[in-house]
C-alpha positions in Angstrom: 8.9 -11.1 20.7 5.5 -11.0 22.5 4.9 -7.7 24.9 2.7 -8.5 28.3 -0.7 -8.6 26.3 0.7 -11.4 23.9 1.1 -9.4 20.7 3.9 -9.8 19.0 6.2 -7.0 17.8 10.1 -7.0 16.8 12.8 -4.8 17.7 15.4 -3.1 15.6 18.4 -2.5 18.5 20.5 0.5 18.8 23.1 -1.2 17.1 21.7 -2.0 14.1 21.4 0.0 10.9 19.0 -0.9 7.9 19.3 0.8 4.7 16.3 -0.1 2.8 12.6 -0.2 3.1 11.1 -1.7 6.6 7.7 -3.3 6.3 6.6 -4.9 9.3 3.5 -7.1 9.7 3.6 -7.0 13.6 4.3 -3.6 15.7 7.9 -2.3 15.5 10.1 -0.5 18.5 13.4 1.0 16.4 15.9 1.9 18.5 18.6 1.8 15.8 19.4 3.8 12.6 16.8 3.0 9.3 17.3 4.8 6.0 14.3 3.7 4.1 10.5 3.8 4.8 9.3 2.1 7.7 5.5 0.6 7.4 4.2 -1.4 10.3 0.7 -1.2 12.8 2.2 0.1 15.7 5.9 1.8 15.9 7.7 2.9 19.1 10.9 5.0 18.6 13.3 5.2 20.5 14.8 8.4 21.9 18.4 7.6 20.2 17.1 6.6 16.6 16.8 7.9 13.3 14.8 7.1 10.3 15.7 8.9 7.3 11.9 8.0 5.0 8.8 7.6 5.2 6.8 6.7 8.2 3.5 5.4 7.6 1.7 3.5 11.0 -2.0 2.8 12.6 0.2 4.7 15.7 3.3 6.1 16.2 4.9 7.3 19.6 8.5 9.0 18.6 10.8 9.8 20.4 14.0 10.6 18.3 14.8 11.7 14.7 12.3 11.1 11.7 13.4 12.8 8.4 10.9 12.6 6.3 6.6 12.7 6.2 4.7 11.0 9.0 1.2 9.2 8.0 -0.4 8.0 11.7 -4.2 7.5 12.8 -2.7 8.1 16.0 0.7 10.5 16.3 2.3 10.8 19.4 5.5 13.2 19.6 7.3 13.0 22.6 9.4 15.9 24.1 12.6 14.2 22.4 11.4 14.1 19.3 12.7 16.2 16.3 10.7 15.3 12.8 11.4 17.2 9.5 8.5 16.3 7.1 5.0 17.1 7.0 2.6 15.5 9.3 -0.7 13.2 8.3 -2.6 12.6 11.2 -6.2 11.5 12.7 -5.1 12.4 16.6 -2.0 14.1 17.9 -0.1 14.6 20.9 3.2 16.7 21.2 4.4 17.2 24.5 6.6 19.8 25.5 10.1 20.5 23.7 9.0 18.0 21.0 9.8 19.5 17.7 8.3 18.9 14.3 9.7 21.4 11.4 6.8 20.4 8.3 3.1 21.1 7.9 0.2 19.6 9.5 -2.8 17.7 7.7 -6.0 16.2 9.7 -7.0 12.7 7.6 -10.5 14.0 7.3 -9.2 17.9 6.0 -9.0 18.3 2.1 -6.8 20.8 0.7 -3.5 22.2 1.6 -2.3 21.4 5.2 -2.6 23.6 8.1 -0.9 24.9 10.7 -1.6 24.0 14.2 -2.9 26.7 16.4 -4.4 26.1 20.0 -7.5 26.3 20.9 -9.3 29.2 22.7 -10.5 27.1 25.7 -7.1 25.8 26.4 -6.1 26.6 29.8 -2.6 24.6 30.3 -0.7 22.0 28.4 -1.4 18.8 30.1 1.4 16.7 31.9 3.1 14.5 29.8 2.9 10.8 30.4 6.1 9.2 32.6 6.3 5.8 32.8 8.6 4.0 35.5 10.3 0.8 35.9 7.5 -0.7 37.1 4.7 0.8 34.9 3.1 -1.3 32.3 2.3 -0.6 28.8 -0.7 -1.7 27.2 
């Protein structure tokens, strides 16, 4: 399939489960069940999905279950998302009520991981991002 700025991506449905490693050479939106690691550019999860493995992505927005360690240049958790496994990350967004039970590590930090701890200048946790029917992802 092609999205509306031509690249192409495939889609793993809510009714379909793969046991087994998922490698992906174009972006991948899972909406089903994987048990396996899942290596692709770009990954969308959807809110109803598991994967049980590995996640390793250029970007990841999720939205459902991941059970294992997340490696993403950029990590987006969304408020649906419950992950169990440590976190590899360049940038990171969690919005409210998303969940992640592991320990965080910045790409460019050596050592053991850290946890997160907000800043001092923060004033408010920022909206997070609602898309309609009509909105348009790019």
């Amino acid at each position: 399939m092609r999205n509306s700025s031509g690249h192409t991506f495939s889609v793993i449905a809510s009714d379909v489960e793969i046991v087994g490693n998922l490698t992906a050479r174009v972006d991948l939106h899972v909406d089903g069940k994987v048990q396996g690691d899942v290596t692709c550019g770009n990954l969308v999860q959807g809110e109803g999905s598991i994967i049980a493995g590995k996640v390793i992505a250029e970007s990841a927005k999720l939205s459902g279950h991941v059970e294992g360690s997340i490696e993403a240049n950029d990590l987006v958790i969304e408020s649906t998302a419950r992950i169990v496994g440590d976190v590899v990350y360049s940038n990171l967004t969690i919005a409210p009520g998303g969940q992640i039970d592991g320990k965080f590590r910045h790409k460019s930090s050596k050592g053991a991981p850290t946890t997160a701890r907000p800043t001092a200048n923060v004033a408010k946790q920022a909206d997070p991002l609602i898309l309609g029917a009509e909105s348009k992802v790019i």
